[in-house]
PDB file with SEQRES, HELIX, SHEET and CRYST1 records, atoms N, CA, C and O in Angstrom:
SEQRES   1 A   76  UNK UNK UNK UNK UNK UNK UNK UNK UNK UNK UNK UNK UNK          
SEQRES   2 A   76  UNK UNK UNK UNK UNK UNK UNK UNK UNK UNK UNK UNK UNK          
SEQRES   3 A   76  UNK UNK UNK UNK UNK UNK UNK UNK UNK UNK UNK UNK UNK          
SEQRES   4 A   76  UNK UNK UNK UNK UNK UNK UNK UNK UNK UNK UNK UNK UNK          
SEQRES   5 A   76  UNK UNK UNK UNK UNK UNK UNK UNK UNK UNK UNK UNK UNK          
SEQRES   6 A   76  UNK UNK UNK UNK UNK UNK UNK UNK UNK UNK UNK                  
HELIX    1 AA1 UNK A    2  UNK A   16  1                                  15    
HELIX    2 AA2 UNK A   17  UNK A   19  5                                   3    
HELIX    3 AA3 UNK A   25  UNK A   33  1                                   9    
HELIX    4 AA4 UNK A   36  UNK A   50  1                                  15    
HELIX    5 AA5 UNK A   53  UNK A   73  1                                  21    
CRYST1    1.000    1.000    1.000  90.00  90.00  90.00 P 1           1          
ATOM      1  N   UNK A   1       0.829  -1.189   0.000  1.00  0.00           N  
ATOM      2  CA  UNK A   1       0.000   0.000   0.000  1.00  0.00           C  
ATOM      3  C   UNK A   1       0.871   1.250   0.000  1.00  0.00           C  
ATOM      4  O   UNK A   1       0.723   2.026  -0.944  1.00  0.00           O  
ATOM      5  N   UNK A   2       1.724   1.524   0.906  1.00  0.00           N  
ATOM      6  CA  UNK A   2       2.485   2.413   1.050  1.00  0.00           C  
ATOM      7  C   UNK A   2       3.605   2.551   0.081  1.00  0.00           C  
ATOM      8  O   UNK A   2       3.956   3.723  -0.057  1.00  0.00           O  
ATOM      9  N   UNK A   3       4.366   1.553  -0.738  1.00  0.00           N  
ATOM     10  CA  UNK A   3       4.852   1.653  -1.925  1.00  0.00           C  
ATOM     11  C   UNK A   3       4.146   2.117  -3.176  1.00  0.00           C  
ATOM     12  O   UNK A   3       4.784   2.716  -4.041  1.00  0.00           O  
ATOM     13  N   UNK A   4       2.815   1.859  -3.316  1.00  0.00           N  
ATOM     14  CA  UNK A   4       1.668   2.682  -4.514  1.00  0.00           C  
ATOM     15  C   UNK A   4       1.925   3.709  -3.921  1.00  0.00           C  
ATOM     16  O   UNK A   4       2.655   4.291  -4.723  1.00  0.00           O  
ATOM     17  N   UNK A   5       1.838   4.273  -3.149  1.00  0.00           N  
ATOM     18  CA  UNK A   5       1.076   5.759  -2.422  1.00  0.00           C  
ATOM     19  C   UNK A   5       2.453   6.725  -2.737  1.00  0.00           C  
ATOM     20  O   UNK A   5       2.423   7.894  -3.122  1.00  0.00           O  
ATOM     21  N   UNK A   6       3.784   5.823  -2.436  1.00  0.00           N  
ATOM     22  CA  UNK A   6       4.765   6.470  -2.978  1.00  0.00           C  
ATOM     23  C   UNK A   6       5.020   6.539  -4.205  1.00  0.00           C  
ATOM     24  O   UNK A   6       5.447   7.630  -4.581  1.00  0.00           O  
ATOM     25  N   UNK A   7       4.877   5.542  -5.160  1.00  0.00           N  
ATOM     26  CA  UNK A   7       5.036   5.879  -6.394  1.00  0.00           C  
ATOM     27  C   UNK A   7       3.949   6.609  -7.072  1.00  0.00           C  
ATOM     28  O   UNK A   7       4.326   7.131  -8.121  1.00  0.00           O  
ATOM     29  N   UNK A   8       2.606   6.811  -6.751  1.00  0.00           N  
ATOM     30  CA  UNK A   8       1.682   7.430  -7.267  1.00  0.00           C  
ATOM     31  C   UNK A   8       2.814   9.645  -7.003  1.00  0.00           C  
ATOM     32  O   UNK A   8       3.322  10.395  -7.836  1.00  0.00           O  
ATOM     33  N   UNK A   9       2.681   9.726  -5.713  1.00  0.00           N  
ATOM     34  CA  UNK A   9       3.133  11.125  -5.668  1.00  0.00           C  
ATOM     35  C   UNK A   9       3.998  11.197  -6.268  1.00  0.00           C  
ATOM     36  O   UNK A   9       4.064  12.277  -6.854  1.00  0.00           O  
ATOM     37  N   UNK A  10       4.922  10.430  -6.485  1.00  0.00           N  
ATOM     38  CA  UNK A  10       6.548  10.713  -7.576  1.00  0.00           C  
ATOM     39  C   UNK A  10       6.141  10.654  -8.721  1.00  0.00           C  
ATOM     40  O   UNK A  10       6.737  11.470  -9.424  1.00  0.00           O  
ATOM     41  N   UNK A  11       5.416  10.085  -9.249  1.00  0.00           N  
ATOM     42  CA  UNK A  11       4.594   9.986 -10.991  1.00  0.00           C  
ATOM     43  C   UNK A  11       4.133  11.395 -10.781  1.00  0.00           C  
ATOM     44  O   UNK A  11       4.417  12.338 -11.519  1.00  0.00           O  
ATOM     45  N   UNK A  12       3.336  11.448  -9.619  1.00  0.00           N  
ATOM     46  CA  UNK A  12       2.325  13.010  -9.912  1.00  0.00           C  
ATOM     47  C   UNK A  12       3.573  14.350  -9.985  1.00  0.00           C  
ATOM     48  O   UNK A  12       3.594  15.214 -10.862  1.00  0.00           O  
ATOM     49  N   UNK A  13       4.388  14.255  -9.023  1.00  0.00           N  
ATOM     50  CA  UNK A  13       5.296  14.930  -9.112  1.00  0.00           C  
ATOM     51  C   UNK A  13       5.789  15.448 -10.680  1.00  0.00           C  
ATOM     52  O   UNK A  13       5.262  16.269 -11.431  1.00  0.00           O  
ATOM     53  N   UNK A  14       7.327  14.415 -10.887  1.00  0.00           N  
ATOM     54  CA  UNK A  14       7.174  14.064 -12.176  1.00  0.00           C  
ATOM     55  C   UNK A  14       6.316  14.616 -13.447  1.00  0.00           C  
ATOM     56  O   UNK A  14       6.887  15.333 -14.269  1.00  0.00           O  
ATOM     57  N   UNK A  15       4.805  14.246 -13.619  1.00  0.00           N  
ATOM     58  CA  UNK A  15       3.934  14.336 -14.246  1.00  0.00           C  
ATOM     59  C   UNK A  15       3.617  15.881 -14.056  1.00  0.00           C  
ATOM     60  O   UNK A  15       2.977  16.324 -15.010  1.00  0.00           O  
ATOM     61  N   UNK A  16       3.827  16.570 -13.325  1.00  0.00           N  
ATOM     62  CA  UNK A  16       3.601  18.324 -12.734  1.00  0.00           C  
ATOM     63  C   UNK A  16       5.081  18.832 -13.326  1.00  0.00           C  
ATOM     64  O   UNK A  16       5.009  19.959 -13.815  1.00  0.00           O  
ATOM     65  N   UNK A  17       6.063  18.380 -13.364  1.00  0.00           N  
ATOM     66  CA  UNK A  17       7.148  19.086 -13.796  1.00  0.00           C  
ATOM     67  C   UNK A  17       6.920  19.919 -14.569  1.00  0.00           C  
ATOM     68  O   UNK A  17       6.873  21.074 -14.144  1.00  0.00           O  
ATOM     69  N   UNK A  18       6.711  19.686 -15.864  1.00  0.00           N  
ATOM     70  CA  UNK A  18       6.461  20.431 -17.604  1.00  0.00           C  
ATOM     71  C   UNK A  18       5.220  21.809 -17.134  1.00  0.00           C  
ATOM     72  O   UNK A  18       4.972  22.639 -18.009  1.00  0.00           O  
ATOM     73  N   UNK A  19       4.601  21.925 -15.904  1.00  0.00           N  
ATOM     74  CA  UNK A  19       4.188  23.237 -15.854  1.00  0.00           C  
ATOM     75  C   UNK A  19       5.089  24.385 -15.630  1.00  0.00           C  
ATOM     76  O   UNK A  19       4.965  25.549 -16.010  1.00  0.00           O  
ATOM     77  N   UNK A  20       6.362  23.617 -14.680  1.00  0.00           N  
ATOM     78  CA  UNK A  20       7.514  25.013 -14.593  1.00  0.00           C  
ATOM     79  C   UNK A  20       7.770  25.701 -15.813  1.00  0.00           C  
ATOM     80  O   UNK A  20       8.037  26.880 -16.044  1.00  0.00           O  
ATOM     81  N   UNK A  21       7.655  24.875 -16.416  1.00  0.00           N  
ATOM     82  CA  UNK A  21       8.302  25.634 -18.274  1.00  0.00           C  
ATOM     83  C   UNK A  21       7.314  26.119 -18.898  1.00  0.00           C  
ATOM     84  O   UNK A  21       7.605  26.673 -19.958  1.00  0.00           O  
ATOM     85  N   UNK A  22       5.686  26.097 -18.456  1.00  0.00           N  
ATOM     86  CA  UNK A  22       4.963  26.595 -18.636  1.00  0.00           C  
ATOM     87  C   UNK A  22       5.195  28.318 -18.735  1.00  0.00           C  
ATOM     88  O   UNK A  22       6.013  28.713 -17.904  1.00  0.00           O  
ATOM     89  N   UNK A  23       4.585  29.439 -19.648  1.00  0.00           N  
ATOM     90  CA  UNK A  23       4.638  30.598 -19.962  1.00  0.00           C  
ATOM     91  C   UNK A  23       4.356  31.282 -20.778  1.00  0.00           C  
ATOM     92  O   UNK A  23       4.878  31.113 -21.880  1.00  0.00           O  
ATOM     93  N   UNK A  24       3.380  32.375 -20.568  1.00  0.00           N  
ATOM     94  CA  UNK A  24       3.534  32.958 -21.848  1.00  0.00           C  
ATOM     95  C   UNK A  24       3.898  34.399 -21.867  1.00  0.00           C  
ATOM     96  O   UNK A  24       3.623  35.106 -20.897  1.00  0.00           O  
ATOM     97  N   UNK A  25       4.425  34.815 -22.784  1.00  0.00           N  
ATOM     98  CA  UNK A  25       5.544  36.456 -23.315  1.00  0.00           C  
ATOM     99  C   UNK A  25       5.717  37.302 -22.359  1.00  0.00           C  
ATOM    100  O   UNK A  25       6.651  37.745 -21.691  1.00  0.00           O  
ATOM    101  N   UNK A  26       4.288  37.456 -22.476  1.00  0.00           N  
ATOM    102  CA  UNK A  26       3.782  39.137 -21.592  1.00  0.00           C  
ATOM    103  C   UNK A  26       3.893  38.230 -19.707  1.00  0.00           C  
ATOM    104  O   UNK A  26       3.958  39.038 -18.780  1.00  0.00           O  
ATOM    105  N   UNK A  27       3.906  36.814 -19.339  1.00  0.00           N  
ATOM    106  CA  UNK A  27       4.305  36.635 -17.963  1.00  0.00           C  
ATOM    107  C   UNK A  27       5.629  36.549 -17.418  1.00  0.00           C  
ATOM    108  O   UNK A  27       6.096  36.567 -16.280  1.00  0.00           O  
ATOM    109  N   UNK A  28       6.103  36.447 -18.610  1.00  0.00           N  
ATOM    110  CA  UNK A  28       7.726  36.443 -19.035  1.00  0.00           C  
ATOM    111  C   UNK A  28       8.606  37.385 -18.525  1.00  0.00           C  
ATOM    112  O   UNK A  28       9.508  37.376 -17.687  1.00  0.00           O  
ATOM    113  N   UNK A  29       7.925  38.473 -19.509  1.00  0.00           N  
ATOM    114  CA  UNK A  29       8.283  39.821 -20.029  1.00  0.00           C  
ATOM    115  C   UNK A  29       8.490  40.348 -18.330  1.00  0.00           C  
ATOM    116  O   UNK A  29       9.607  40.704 -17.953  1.00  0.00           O  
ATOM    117  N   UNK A  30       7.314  40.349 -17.397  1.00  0.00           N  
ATOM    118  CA  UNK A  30       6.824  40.779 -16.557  1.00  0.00           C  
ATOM    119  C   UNK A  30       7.610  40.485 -15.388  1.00  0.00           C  
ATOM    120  O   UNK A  30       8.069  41.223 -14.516  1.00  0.00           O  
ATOM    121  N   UNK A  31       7.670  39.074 -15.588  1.00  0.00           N  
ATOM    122  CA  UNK A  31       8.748  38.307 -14.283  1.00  0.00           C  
ATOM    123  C   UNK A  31      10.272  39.078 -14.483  1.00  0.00           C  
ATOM    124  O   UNK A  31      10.909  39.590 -13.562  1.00  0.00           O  
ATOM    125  N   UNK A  32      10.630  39.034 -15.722  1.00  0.00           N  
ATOM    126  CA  UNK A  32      12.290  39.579 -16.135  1.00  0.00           C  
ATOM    127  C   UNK A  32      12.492  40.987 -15.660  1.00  0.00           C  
ATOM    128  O   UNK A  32      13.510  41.430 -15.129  1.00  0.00           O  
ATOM    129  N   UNK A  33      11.273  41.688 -15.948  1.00  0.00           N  
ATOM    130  CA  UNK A  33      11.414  43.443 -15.227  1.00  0.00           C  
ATOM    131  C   UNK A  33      11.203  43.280 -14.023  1.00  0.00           C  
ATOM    132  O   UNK A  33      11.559  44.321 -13.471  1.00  0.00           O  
ATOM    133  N   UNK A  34      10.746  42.418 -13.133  1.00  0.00           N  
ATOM    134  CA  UNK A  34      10.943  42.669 -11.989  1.00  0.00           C  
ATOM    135  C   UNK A  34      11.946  42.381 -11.185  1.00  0.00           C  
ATOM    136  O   UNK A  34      12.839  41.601 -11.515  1.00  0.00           O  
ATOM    137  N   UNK A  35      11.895  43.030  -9.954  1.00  0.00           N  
ATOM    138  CA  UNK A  35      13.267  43.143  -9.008  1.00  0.00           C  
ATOM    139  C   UNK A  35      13.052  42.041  -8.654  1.00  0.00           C  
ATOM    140  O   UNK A  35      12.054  41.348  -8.849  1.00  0.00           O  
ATOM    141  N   UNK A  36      14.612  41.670  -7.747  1.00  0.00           N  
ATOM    142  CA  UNK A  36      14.799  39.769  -7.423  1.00  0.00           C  
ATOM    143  C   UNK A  36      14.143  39.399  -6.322  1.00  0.00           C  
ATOM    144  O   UNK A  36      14.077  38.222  -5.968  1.00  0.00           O  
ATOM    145  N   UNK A  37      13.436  40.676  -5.493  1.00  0.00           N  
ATOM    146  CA  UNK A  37      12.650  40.137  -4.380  1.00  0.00           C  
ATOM    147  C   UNK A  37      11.408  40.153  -5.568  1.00  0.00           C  
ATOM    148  O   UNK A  37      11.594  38.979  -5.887  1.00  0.00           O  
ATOM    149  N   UNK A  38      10.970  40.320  -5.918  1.00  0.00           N  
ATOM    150  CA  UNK A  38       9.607  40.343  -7.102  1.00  0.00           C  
ATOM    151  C   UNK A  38       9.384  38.784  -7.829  1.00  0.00           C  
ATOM    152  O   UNK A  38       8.400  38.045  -7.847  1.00  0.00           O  
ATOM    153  N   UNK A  39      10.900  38.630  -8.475  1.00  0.00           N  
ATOM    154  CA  UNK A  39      11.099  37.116  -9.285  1.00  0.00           C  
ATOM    155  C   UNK A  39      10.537  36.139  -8.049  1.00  0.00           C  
ATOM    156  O   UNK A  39       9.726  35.218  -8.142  1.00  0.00           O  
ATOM    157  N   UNK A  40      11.309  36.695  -6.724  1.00  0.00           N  
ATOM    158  CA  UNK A  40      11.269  35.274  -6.082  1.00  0.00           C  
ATOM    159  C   UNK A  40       9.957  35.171  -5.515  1.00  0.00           C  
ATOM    160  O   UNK A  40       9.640  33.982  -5.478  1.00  0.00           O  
ATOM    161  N   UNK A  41       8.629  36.275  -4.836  1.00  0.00           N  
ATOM    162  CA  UNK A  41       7.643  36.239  -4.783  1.00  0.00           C  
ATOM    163  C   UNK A  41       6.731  35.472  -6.102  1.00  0.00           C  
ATOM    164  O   UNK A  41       5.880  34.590  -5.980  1.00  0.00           O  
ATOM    165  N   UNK A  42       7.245  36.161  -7.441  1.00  0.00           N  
ATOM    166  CA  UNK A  42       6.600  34.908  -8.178  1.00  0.00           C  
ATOM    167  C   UNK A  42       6.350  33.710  -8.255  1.00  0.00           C  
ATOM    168  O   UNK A  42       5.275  33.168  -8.511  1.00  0.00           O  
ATOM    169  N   UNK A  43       7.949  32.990  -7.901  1.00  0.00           N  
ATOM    170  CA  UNK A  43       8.539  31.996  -7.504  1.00  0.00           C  
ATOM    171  C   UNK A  43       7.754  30.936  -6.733  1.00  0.00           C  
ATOM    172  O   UNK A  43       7.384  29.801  -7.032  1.00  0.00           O  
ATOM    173  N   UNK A  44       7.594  31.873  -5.375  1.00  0.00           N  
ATOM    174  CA  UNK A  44       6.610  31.542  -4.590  1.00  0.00           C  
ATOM    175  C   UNK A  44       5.035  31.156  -4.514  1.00  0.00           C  
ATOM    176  O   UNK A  44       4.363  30.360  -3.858  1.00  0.00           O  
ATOM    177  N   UNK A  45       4.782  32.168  -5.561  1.00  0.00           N  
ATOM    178  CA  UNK A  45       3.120  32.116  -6.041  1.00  0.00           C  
ATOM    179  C   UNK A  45       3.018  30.900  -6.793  1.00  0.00           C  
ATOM    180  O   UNK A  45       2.056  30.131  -6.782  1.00  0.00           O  
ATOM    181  N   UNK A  46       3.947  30.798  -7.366  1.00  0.00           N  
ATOM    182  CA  UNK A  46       3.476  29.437  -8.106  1.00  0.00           C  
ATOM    183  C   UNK A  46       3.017  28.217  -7.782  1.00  0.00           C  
ATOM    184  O   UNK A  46       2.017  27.528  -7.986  1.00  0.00           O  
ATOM    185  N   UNK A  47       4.613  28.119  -6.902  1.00  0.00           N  
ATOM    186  CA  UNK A  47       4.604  26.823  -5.762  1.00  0.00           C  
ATOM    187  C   UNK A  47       3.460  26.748  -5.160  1.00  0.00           C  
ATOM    188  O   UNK A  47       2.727  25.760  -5.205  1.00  0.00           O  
ATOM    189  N   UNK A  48       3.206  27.883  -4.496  1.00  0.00           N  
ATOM    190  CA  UNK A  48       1.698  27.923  -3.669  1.00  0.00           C  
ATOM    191  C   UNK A  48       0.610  27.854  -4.736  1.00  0.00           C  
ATOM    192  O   UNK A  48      -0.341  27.756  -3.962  1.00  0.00           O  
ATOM    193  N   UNK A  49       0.104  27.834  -5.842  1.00  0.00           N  
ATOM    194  CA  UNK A  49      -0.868  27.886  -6.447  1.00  0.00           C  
ATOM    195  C   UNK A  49      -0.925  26.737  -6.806  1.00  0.00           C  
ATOM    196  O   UNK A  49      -2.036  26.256  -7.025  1.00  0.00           O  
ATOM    197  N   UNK A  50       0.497  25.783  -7.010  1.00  0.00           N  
ATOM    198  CA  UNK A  50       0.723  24.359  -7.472  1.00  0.00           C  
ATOM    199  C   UNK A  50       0.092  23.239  -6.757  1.00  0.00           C  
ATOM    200  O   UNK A  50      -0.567  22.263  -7.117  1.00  0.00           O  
ATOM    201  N   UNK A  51       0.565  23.758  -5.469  1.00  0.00           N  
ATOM    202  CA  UNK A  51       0.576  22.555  -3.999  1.00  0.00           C  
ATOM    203  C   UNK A  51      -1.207  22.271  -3.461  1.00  0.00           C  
ATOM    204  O   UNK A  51      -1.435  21.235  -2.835  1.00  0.00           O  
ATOM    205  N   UNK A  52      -2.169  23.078  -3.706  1.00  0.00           N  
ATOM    206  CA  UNK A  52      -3.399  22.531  -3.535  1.00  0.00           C  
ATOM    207  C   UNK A  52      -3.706  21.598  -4.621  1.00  0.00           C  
ATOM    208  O   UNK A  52      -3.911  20.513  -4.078  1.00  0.00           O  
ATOM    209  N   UNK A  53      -3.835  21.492  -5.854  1.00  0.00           N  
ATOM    210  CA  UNK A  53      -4.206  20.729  -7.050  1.00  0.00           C  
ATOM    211  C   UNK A  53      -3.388  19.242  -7.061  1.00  0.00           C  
ATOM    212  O   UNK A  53      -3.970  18.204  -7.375  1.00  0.00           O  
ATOM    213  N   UNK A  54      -1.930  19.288  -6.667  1.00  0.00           N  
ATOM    214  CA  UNK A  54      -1.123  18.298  -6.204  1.00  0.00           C  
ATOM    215  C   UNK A  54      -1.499  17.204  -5.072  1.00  0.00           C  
ATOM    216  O   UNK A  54      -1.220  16.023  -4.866  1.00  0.00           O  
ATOM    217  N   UNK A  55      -2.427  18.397  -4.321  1.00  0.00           N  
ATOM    218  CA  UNK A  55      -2.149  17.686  -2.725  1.00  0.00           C  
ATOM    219  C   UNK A  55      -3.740  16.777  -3.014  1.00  0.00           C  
ATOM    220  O   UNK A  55      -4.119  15.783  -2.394  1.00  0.00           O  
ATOM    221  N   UNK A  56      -4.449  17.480  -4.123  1.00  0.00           N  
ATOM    222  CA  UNK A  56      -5.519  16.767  -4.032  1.00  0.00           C  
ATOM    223  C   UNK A  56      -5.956  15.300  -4.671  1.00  0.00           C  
ATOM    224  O   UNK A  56      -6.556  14.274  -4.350  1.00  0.00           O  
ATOM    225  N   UNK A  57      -5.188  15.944  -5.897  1.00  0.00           N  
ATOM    226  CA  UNK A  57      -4.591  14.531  -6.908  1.00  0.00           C  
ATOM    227  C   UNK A  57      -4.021  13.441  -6.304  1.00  0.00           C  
ATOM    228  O   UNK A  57      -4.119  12.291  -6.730  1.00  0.00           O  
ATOM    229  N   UNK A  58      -3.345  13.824  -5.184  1.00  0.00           N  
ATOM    230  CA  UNK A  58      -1.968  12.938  -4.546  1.00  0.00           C  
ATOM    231  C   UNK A  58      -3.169  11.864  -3.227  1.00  0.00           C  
ATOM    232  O   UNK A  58      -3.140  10.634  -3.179  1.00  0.00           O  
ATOM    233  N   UNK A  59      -3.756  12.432  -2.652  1.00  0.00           N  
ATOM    234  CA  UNK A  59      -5.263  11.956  -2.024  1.00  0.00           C  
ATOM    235  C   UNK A  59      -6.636  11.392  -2.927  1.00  0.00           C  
ATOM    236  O   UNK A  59      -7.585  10.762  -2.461  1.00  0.00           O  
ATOM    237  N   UNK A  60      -6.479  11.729  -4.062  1.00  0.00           N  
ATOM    238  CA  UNK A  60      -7.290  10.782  -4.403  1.00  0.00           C  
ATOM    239  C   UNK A  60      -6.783   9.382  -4.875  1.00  0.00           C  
ATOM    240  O   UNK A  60      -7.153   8.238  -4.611  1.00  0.00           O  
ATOM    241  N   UNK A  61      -5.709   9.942  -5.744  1.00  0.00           N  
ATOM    242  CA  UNK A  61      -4.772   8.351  -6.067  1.00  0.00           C  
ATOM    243  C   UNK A  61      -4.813   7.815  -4.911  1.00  0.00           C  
ATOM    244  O   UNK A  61      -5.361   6.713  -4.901  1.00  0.00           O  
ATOM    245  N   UNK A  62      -4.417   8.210  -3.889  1.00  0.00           N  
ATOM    246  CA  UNK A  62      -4.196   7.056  -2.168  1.00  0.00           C  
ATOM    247  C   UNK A  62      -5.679   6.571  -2.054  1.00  0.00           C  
ATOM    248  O   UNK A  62      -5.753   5.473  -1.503  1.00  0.00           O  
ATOM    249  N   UNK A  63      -7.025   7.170  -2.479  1.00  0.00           N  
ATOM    250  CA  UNK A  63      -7.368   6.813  -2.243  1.00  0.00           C  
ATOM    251  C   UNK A  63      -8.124   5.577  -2.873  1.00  0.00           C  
ATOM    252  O   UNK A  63      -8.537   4.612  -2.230  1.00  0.00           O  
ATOM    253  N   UNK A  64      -8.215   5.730  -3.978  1.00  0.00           N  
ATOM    254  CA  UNK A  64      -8.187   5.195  -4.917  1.00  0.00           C  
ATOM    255  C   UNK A  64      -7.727   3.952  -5.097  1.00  0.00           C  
ATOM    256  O   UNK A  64      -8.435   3.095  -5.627  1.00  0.00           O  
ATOM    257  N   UNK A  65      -6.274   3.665  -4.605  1.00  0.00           N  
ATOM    258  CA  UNK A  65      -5.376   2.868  -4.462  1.00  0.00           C  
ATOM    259  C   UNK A  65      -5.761   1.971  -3.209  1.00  0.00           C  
ATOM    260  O   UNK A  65      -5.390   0.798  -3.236  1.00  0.00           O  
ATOM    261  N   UNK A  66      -6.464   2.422  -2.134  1.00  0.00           N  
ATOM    262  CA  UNK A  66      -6.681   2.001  -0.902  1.00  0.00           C  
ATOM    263  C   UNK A  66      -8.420   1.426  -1.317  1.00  0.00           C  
ATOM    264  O   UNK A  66      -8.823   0.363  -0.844  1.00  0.00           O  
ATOM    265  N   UNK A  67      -9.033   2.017  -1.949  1.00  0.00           N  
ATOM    266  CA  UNK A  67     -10.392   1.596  -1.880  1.00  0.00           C  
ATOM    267  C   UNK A  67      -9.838  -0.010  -2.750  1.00  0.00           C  
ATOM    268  O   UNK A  67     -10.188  -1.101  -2.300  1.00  0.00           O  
ATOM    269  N   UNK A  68      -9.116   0.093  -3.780  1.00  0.00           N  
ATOM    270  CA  UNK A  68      -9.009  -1.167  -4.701  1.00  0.00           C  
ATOM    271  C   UNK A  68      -8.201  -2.607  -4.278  1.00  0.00           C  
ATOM    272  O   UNK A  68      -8.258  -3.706  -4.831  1.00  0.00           O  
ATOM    273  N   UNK A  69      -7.534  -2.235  -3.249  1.00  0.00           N  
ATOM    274  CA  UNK A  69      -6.991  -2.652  -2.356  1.00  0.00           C  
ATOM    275  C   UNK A  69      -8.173  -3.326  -1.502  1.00  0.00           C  
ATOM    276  O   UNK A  69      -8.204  -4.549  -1.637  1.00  0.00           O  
ATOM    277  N   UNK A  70      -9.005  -2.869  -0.780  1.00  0.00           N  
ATOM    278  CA  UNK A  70     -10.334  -3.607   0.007  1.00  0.00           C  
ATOM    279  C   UNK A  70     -11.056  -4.152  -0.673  1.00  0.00           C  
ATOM    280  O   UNK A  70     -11.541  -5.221  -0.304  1.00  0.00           O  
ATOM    281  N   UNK A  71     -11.312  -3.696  -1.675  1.00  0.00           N  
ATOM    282  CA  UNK A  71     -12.090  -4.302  -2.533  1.00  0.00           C  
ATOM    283  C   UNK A  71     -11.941  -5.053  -2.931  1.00  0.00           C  
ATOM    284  O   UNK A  71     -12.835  -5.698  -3.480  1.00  0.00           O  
ATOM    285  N   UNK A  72     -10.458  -5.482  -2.876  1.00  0.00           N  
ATOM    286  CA  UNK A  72     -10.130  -6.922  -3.956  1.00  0.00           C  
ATOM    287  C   UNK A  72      -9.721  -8.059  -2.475  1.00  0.00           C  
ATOM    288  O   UNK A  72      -9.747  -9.284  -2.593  1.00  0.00           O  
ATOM    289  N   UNK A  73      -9.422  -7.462  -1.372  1.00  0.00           N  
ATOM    290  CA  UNK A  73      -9.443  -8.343  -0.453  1.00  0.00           C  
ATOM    291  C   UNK A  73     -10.821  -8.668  -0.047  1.00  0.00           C  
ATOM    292  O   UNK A  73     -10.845  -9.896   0.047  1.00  0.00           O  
ATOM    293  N   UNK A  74     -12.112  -8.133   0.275  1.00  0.00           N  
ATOM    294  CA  UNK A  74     -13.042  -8.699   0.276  1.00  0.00           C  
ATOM    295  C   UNK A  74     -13.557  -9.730  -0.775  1.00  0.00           C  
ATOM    296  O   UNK A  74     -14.529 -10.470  -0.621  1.00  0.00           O  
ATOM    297  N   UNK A  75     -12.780  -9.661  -1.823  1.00  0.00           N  
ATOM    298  CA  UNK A  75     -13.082 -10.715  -3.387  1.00  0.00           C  
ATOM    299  C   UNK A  75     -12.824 -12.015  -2.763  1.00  0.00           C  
ATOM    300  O   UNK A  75     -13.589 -12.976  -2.839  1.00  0.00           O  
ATOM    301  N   UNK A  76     -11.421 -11.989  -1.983  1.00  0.00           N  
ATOM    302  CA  UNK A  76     -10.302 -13.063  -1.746  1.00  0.00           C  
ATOM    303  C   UNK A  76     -11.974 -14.196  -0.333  1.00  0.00           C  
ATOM    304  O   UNK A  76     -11.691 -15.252   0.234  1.00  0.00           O  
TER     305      UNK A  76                                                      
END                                                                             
């Protein structure tokens, strides 16, 4: 159980990467003119805007994983 639950968040992980490179011009443009306390508040916003959608994905796979898990032992 706890080996799914870990490989599910490292896939999700993983699988979330390719949004860092996510961007477009004018958010670009915007991040580059700003000062380095500015970049790194961006920085920040992201992470934080990232980590609810992650955390929820990452709980349903467990759960998911855990319901199929009972389910197939009640089969047995």
């Amino acid at each position: 159980m706890r080996r799914h639950l870990w490989i599910s968040i490292i896939a999700l992980g993983l699988w979330s990467a390719p949004t860092f490179a996510q961007g477009c011009a004018m958010c670009y443009a915007n991040a580059t003119g700003a000062t380095k306390d500015g970049q790194r508040a961006i920085s920040r916003g992201v992470i934080v805007l990232l980590l609810p959608p992650l955390g929820f994905m990452t709980v349903g796979v467990g759960l998911a994983f855990r319901y199929g898990q009972r389910r197939d032992r009640e089969r047995q």
